[in-house]
C-alpha positions as CSV (number, residue, x, y, z in Angstrom):
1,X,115.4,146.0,121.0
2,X,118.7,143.9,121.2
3,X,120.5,146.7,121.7
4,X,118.2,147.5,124.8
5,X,119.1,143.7,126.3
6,X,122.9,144.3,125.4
7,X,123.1,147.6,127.3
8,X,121.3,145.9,130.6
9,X,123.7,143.0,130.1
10,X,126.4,144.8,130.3
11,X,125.0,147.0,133.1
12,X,124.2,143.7,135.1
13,X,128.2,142.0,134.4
14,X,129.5,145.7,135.3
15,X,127.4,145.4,139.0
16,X,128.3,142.3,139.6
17,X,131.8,142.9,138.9
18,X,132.0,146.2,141.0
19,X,130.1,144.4,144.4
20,X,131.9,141.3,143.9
21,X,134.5,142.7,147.0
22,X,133.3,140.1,149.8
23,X,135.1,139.9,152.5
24,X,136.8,137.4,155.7
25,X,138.8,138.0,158.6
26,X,141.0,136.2,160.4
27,X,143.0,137.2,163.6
28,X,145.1,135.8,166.5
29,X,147.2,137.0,169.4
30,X,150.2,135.6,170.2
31,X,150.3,136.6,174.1
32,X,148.6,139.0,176.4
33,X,147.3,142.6,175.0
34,X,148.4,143.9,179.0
35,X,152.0,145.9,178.5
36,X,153.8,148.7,178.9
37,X,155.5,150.7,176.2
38,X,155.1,152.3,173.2
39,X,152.3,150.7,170.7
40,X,153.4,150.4,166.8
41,X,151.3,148.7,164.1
42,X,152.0,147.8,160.6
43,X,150.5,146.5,157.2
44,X,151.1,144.7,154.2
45,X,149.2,144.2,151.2
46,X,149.3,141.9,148.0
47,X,147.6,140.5,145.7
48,X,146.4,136.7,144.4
49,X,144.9,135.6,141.3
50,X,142.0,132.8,141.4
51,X,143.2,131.3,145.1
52,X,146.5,129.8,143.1
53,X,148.5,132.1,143.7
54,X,149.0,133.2,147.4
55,X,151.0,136.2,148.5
56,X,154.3,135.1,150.7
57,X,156.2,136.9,153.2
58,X,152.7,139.4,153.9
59,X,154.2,138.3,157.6
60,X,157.7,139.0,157.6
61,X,157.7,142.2,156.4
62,X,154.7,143.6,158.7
63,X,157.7,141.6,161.5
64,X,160.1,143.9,159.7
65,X,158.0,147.2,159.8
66,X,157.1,146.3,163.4
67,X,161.0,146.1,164.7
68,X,162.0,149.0,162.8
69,X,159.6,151.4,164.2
70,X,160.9,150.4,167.8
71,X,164.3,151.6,168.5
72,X,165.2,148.8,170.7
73,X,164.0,146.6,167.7
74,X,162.2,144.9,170.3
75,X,158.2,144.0,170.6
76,X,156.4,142.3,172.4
77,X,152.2,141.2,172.5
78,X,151.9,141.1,168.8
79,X,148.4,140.9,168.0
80,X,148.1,139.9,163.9
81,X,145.0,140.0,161.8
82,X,144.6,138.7,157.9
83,X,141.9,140.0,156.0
84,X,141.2,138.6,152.3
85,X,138.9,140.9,150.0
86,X,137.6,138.6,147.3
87,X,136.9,140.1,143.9
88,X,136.0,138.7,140.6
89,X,139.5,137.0,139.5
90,X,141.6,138.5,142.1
91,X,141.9,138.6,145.7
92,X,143.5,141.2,147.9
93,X,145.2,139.6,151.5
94,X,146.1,142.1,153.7
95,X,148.5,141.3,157.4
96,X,148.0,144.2,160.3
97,X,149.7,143.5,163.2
98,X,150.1,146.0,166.3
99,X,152.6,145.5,169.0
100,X,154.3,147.0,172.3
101,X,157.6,148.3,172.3
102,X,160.1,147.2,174.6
């Protein structure tokens, strides 16, 4: 019988684990969506473990990925938006941003 409560224990820890992936979004627009040129977008990734260690420069390089795919090296209404995937010890942070060309 133990073995029977050990297996469902472990079965239980392993769900909770696996569904523990909440999420929250935050987003903000630094000036007008209303342009003409060529749209671009970007992302950036990384990772923090137990809300002490936060990812830096997420922003800067999706600013870097942005002016690199314009030729001009220009853009203009850059709309960003950070998400933050919460799992059991670790949480993912993740900066999109989309842009005009100019």
């Amino acid at each position: 019988m133990s073995k029977f409560k050990w297996l469902r224990a472990a079965g239980l820890g392993l769900a909770m684990i696996g569904l523990s992936g909440c999420v929250f979004v935050m987003s903000g627009t630094v000036s007008s969506t209303a342009a003409k040129g060529n749209t671009v977008s970007a992302e950036a990734t990384d990772w923090g473990i137990l809300h002490l260690s936060v990812p830096e420069d997420l922003t800067s390089k999706v600013n870097g990925q942005l002016t690199g795919a314009c030729p001009s090296g220009k853009v203009s209404n850059v709309a960003t938006e950070l998400s933050m995937r919460e799992f059991f010890l670790a949480q993912m942070y993740t900066v999109s941003a989309t842009a005009v060309c100019q």
